[in-house]
C-alpha positions as CSV (number, residue, x, y, z in Angstrom):
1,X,2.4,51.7,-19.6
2,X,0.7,54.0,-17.6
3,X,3.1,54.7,-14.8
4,X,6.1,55.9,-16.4
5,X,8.8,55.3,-13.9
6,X,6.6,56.8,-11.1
7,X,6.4,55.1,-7.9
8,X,2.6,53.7,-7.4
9,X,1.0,55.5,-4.5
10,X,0.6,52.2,-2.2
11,X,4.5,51.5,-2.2
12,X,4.9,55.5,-1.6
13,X,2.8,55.2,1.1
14,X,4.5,52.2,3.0
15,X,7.9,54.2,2.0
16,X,6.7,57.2,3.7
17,X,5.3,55.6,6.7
18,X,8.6,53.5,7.1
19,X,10.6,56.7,7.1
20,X,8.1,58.4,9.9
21,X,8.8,55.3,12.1
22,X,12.2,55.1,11.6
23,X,12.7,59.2,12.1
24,X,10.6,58.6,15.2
25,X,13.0,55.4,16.7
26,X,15.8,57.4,16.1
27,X,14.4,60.2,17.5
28,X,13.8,58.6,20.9
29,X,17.6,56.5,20.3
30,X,19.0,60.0,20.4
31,X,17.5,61.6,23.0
32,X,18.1,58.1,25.4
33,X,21.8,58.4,24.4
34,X,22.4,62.4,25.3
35,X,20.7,62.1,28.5
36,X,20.5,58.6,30.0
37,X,24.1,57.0,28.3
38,X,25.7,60.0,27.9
39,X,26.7,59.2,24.8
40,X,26.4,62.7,23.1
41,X,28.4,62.4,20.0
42,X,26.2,59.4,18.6
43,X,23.2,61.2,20.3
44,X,23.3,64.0,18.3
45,X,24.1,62.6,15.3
46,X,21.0,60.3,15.5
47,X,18.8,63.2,16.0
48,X,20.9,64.5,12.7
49,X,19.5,61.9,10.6
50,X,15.5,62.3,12.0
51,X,15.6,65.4,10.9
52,X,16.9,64.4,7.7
53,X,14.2,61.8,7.5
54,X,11.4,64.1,8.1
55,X,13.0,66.7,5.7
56,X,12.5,64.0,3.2
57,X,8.8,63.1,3.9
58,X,8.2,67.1,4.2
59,X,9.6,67.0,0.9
60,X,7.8,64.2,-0.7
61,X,4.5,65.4,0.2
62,X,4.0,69.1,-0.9
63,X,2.0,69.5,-3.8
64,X,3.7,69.5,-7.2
65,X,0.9,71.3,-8.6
């Protein structure tokens, strides 16, 4: 109709903004694992996939144009 398969900018907002928050918690997980549990394995690997997340939101945003 007048979307053609393209995800309407007030679900791609709430996507995006669920994606920064969850980046952010695991973020803080991490960094409470490697220097408070000493827990560095699981640590690092959360930090892995915030980085991830924000590559993703970096990528969703740039301009097509």
């Amino acid at each position: 109709m007048g979307h053609s398969g393209a995800i309407p900018r007030a679900m791609s907002a709430v996507i995006l903004s669920i994606l920064m928050l969850a980046g952010f918690a695991l973020s803080i997980g991490g960094l409470y694992l490697i220097g408070w549990r000493r827990d560095a394995k699981r640590g690092w690997l959360m930090l892995a996939a915030a980085m991830v997340m924000f590559g993703n939101v970096a990528i969703l945003t740039m301009p097509v144009d």
